[in-house]
C-alpha positions, 0 to 999 in steps of 0.5 A: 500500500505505501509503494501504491502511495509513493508510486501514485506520489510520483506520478503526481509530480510529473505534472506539478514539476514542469511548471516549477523547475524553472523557478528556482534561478536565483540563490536559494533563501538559506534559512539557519537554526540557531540554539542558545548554544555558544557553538551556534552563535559562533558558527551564525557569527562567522558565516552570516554573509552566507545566510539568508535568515537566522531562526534562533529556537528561543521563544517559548509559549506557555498553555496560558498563550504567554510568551518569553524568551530573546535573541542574543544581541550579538546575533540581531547585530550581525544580522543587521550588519549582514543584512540577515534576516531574523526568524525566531522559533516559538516552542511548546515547552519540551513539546508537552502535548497535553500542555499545548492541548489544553492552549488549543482548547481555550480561546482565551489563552489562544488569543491571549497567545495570537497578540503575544507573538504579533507583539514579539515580532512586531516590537523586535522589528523581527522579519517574521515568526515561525511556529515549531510546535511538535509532539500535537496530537491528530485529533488537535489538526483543525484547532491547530490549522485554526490557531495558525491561520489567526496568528498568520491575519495578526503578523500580516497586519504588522508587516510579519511574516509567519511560517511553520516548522513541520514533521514530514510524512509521505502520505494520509496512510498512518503506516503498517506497523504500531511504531508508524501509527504512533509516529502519525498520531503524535507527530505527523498527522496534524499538519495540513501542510495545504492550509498552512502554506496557503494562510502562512508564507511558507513551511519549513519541511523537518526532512530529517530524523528519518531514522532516530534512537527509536528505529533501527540504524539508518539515514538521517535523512535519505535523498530517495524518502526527502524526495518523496515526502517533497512529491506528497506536498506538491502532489497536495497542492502546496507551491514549491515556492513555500516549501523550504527543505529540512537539511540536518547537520548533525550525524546519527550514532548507534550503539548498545547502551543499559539503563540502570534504573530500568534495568533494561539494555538496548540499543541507544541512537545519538545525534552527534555534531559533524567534528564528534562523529569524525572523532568516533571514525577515527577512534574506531578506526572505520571507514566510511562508505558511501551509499549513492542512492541514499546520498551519505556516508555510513560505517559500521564496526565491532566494539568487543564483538558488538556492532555499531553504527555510523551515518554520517552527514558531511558537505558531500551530502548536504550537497546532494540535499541542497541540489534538490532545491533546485530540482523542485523548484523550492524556496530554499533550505532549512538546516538544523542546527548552525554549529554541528556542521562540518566546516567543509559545508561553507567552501561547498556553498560558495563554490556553489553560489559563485556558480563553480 
């Protein structure tokens, strides 16, 4: 059933492409996640001139619709000064479900949280807001669309933008196993990425944690499953010009772990910043091998006798991602996180740019 899906998914975008690829001449809008982490900010501070927005995770909104945090003075200077941009994330804390729930449920707290983030945005002088709400439950899809499409009428009156982060599917078929509909109940199911891109400016597309500490080892983020969660949007209607493409900067490492308290072992996945993972190669001594479908390096070996695993995402493969803006016609990229990147990416984007 799911190839039936990707199989209908492709046949789809044979007939929204044409008109798109043409589109994408220009340099592509290069969105940048930022943390509070000193290691982000540097990274934002060193390459600034190659990023066309900041999006530093720093605001938070209660179930109360209250909002707080700030941006790092550094960082609103350099993007002044590098004519950057600025996009901050609002969050629900720790994406506490029943917390953001209990928000959608209340038109009080829902306004209340409207008038926070058009303030915040507004009195900043920010470029827009982007909601990163994660861990909503399916049956929450409409309020949440609903909540989205008030927020976007308030920001658009102010002269912001509003644009979302969203978990990525493939198609409304929940999954064949029970990890795959839990995965669409709490993740991926209350996006309606149609009504979203039609009342917001664009969505950032979260094309990554395709394999996480919970699945068994593998990409990131594949180019052949980016390709098709990118053909399910465009096949929904979505314009290319309004989707931004998920790139990850971190690498995935598998290995056998004991929780003691639970007395329970299993196998534990860690996102690592590109320089830990060359770090874990080189101890190990592997080499990494390089899947040219799925566009990414992987490495596995023994550790007394038990395997793990390394997928590695270096510039070669975020180059092969990066060429798939162009490929569809997309607005651009979005790259969680600055400062887990291998420092190889900023030779490779401008080479990219000055067109060599």
């Amino acid at each position: 059933m799911k190839r039936l899906a990707a199989g209908l998914a492709a046949l789809g975008l044979v007939l929204l492409l044409a008109p798109v690829a043409v589109r994408a001449q220009g340099r592509p809008e290069a969105l940048w996640y930022l943390t509070g982490r000193e290691e982000s900010v540097q990274s934002f501070l060193a390459h600034a001139d190659q990023i066309s927005v900041v999006a530093p995770q720093t605001f938070s909104m209660d179930s109360n619709g209250i909002v707080w945090g700030g941006v790092d003075p550094r960082v609103l200077a350099a993007a002044k000064a590098k004519d950057v941009k600025v996009i901050p994330l609002v969050v629900n804390p720790g994406f506490d479900q029943p917390s953001f729930h209990r928000f959608l449920m209340s038109p009080v707290s829902r306004a209340r949280g409207v008038a926070s983030i058009a303030s915040v945005c507004k009195d900043n002088g920010f470029a827009g807001m982007q909601f990163d709400f994660e861990n909503v439950h399916v049956t929450d899809r409409e309020l949440f669309t609903a909540f989205f499409k008030e927020t976007a009428e308030a920001l658009h009156r102010v002269g912001c933008s509003l644009s979302a982060a969203v978990v990525p599917r493939t198609s409304d078929f929940p999954g064949p196993t029970t990890y795959h509909k839990w995965m669409y109940d709490f993740w991926r199911g209350a996006y309606d990425y149609k009504a979203l891109a039609d009342a917001g400016d664009f969505l950032s597309l979260m094309t990554y944690d395709q394999h996480t500490r919970r699945t068994p080892p593998g990409p990131v983020a594949g180019v052949p499953w980016m390709s098709e969660v990118v053909a399910f949007l465009l096949k929904g209607g979505v314009p290319a010009q309004k989707i931004s493409l998920g790139i990850p900067s971190y690498s995935d490492w598998w290995f056998p772990s004991y929780d003691a308290q639970q007395k329970v072992a299993s196998v534990a996945g860690q996102q690592i910043p590109y320089a830990t993972a060359a770090g874990v190669l080189a101890r190990s001594g592997a080499k990494p091998i390089w899947d040219d479908r799925q566009k990414v390096a992987y490495a596995f070996w023994e550790n007394d006798g038990v395997n793990e695993f390394l997928f590695l995402e270096d510039a070669r493969s975020f180059q092969a991602k990066a060429d798939l803006v162009p490929k569809y016609g997309l607005r651009g990229y979005s790259v969680w996180v600055l400062g887990s990147e291998d420092p190889a990416v900023w030779d490779a984007l401008r080479r990219r740019q000055a067109g060599r």
